[in-house]
SEDOBA-136358 format. One record per atom (N, C-alpha, C): residue number from 0; atom name; x, y, z. Coordinates in Angstrom, 2 decimals, m for minus. Layout:
<nodes>
   pos   site         x         y         z
   NUM     CA         X         Y         Z
...
</nodes>
This chain:
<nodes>
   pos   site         x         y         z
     0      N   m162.59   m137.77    110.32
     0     CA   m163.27   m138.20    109.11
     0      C   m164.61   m137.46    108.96
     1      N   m165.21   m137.05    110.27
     1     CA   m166.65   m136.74    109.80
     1      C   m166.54   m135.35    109.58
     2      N   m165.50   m134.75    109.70
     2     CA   m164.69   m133.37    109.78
     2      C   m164.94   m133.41    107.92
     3      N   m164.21   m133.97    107.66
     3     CA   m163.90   m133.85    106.13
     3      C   m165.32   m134.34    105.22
     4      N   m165.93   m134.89    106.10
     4     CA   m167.65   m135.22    105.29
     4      C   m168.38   m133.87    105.21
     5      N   m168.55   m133.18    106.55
     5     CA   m169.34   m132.01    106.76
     5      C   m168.96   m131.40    105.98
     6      N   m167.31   m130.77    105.85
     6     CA   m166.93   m129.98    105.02
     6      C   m167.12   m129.65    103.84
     7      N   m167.01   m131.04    103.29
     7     CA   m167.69   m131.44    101.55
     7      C   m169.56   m130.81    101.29
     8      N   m169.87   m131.51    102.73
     8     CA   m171.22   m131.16    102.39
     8      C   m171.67   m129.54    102.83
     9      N   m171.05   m129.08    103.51
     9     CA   m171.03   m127.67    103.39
     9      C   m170.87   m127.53    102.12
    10      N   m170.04   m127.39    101.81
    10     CA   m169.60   m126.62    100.31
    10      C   m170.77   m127.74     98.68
    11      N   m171.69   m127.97     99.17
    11     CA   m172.20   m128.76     98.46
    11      C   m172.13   m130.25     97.70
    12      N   m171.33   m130.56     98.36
    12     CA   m171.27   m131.86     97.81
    12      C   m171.52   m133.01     99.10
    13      N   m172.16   m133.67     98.15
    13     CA   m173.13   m134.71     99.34
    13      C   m173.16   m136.17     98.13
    14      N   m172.86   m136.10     97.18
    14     CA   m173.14   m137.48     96.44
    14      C   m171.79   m138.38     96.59
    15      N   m171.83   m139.67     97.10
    15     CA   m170.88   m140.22     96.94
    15      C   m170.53   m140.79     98.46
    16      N   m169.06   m141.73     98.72
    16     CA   m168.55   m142.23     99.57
    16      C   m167.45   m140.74    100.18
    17      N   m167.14   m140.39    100.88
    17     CA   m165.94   m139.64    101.56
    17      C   m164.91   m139.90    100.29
    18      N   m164.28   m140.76    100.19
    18     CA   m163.22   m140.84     99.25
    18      C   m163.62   m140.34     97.97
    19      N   m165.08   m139.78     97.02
    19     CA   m165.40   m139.10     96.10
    19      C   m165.65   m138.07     96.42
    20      N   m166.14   m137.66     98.17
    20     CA   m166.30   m136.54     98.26
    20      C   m164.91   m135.14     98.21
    21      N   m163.86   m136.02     98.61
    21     CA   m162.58   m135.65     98.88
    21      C   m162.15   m135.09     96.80
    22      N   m161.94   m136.05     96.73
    22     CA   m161.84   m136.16     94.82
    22      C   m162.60   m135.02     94.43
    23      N   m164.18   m134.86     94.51
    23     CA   m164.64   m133.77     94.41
    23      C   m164.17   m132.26     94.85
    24      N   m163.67   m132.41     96.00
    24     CA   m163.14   m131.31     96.56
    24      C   m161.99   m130.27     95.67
    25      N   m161.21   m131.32     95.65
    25     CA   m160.13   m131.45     94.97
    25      C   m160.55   m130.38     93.58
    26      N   m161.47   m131.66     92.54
    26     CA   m162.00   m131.49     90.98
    26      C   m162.29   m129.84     91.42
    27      N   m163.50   m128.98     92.12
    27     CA   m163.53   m127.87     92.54
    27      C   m162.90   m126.89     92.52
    28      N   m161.82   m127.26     93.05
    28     CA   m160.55   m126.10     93.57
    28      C   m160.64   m125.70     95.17
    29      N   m161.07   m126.34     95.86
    29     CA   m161.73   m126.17     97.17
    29      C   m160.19   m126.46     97.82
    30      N   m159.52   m127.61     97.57
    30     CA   m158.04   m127.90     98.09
    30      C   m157.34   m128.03     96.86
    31      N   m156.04   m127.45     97.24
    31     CA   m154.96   m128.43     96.32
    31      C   m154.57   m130.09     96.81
    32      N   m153.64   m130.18     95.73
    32     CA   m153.30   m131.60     95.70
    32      C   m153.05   m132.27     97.15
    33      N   m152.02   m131.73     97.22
    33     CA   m151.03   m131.82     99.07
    33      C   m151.85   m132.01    100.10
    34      N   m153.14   m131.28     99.97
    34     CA   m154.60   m131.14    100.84
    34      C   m155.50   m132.76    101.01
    35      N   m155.64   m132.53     99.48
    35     CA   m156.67   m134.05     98.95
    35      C   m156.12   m134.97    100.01
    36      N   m154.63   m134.84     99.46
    36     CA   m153.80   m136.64    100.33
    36      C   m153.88   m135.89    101.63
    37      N   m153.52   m135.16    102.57
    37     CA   m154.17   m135.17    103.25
    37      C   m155.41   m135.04    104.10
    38      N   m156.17   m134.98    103.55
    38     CA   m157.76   m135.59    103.46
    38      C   m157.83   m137.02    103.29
    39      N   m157.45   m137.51    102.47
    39     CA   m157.41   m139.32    102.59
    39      C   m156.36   m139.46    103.72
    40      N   m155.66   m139.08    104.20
    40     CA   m154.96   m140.02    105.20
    40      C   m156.10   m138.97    106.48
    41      N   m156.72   m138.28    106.43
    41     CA   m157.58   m138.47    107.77
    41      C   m158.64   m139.16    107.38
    42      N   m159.19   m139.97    106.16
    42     CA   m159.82   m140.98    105.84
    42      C   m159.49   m142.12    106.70
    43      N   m158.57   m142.20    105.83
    43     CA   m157.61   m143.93    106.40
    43      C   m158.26   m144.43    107.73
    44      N   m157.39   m142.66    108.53
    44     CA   m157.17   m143.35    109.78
    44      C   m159.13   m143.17    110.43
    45      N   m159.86   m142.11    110.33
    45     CA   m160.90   m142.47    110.43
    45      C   m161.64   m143.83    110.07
    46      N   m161.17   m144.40    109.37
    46     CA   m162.17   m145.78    108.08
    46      C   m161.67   m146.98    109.82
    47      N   m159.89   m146.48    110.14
    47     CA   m159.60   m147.69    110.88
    47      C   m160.49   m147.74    112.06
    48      N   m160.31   m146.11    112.88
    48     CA   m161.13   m146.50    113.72
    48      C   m162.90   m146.61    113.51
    49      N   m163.62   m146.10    112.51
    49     CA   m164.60   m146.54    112.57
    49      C   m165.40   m148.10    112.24
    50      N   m164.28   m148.64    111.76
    50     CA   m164.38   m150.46    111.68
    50      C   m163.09   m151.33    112.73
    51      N   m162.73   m149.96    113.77
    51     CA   m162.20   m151.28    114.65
    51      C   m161.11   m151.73    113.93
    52      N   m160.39   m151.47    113.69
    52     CA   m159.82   m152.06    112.64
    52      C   m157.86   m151.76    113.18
    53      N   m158.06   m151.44    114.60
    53     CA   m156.69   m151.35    115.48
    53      C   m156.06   m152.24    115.53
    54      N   m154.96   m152.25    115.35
    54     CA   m153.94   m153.77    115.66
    54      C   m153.01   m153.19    116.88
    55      N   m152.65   m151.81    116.30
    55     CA   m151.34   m151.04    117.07
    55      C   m152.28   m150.09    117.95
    56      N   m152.09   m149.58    119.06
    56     CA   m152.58   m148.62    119.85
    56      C   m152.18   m147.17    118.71
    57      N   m153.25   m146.08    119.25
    57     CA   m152.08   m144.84    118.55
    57      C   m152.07   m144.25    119.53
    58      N   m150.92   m143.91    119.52
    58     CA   m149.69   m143.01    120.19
    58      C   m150.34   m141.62    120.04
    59      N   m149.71   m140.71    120.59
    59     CA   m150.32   m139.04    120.80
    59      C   m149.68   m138.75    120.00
    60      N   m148.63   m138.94    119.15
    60     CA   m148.16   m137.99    117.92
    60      C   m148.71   m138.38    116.64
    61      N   m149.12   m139.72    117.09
    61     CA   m149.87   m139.74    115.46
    61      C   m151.48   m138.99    115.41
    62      N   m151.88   m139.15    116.99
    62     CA   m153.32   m138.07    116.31
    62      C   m153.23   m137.11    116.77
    63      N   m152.15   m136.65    116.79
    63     CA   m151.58   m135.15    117.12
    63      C   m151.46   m134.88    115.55
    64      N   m150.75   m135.77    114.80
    64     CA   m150.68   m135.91    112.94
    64      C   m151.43   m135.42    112.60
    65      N   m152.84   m136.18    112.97
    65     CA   m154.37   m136.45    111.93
    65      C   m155.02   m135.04    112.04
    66      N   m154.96   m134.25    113.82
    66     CA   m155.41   m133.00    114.00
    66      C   m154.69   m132.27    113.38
    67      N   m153.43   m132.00    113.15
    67     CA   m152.95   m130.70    112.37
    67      C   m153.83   m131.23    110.50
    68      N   m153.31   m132.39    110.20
    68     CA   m154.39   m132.97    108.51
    68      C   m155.39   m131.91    108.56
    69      N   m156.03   m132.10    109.37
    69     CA   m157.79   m131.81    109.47
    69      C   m157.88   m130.18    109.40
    70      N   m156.68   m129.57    110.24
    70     CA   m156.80   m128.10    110.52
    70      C   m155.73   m128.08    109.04
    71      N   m155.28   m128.53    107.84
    71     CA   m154.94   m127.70    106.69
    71      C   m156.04   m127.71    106.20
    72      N   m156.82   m128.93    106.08
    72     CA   m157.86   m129.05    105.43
    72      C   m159.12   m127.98    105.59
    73      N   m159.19   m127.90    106.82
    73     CA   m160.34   m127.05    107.51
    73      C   m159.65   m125.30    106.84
    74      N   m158.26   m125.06    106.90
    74     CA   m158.14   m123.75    106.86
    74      C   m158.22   m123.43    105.42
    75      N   m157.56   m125.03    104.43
    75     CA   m157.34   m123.98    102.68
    75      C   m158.89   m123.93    102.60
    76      N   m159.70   m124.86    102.92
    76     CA   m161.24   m124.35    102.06
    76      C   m161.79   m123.28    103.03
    77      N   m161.40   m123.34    104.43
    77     CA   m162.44   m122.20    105.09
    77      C   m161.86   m120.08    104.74
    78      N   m160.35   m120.78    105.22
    78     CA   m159.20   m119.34    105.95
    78      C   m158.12   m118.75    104.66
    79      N   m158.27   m119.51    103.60
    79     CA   m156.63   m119.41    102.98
    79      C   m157.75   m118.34    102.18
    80      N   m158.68   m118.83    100.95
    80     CA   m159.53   m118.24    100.18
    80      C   m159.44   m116.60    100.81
    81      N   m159.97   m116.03    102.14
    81     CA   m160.69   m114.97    102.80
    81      C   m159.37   m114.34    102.88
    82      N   m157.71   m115.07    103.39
    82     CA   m156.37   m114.08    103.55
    82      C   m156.51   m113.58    102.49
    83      N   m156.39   m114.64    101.25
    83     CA   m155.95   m113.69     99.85
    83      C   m156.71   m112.57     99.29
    84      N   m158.31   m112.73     99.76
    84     CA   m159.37   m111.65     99.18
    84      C   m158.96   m110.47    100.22
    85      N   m158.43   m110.69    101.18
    85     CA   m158.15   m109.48    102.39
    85      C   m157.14   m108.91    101.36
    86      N   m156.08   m109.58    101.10
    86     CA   m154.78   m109.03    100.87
    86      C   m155.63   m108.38     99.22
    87      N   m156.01   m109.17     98.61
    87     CA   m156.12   m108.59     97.65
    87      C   m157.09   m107.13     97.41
    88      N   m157.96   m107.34     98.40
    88     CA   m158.77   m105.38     98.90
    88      C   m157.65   m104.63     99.33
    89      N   m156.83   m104.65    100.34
    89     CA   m155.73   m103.91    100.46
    89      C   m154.91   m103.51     99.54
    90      N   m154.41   m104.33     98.69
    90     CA   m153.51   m104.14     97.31
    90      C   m154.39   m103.01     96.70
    91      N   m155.65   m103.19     95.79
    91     CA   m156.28   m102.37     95.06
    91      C   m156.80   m101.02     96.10
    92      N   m156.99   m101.28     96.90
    92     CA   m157.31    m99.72     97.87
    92      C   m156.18    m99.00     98.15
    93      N   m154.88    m99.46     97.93
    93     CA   m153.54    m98.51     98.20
    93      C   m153.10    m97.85     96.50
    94      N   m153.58    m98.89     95.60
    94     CA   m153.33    m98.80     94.47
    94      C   m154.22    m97.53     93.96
    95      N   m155.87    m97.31     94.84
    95     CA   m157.07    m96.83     94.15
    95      C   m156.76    m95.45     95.01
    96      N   m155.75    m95.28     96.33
    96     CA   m155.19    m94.07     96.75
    96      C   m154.02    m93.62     95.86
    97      N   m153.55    m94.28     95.60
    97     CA   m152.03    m93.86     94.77
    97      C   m152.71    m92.76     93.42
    98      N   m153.86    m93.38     92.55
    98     CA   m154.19    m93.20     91.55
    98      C   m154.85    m91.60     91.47
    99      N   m155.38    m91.69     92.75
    99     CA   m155.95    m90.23     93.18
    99      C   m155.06    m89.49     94.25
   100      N   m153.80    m89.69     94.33
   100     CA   m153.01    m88.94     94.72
   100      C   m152.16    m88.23     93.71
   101      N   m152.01    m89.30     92.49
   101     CA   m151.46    m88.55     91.09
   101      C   m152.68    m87.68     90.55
   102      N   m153.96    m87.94     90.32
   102     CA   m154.62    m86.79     89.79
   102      C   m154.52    m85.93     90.30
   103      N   m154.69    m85.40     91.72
   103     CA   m154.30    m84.38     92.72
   103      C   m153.52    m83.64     92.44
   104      N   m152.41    m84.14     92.14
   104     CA   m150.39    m83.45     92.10
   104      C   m150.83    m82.93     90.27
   105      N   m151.32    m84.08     89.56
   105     CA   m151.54    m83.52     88.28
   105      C   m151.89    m82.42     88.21
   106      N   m153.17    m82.00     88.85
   106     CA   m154.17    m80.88     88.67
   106      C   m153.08    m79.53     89.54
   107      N   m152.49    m79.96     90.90
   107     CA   m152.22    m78.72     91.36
   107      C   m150.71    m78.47     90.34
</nodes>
């Protein structure tokens, strides 16, 4: 949970409860949809344990769950953005060789 607070407030947003900060995220373009909900379900389960609020023990696959949540969350706003700007410099730099490989052939 405090994963998904910092995050928000990295990226500027600081007004509000976690559950607006998430919404905000969202409103942004910072995550898609699929992201948000999972961002509220590492809410949830953060909200349970930070009010105690256990009835059931958890088991290692469910916060084995919550850690992969946290690492989509952590990667579309940190890692996904930076693949596509990679891929997308590569695209236009093969494209910006191609272009001056035809003037070349033109001229000779």
């Amino acid at each position: 949970r405090a994963v998904i607070e910092a995050t928000a407030k990295e990226r500027g947003i600081t007004e509000g409860k976690i559950k607006a900060k998430i919404e905000e995220m969202a409103k942004r373009g910072l995550i898609r949809e699929d992201t948000k909900e999972a961002a509220h379900e590492v809410r949830h389960f953060g909200n349970e344990m930070a009010h105690g609020d256990f009835v059931y023990e958890v088991v290692p696959d469910e916060a084995a769950d919550i850690l992969d949540l946290m690492d989509e969350v952590l990667a579309e706003v940190y890692q996904s953005r930076k693949k596509v700007e990679r891929v997308r410099e590569r695209r236009k730099a093969r494209e910006e060789q191609q272009k001056q490989e035809q003037s070349i052939d033109a001229v000779t």
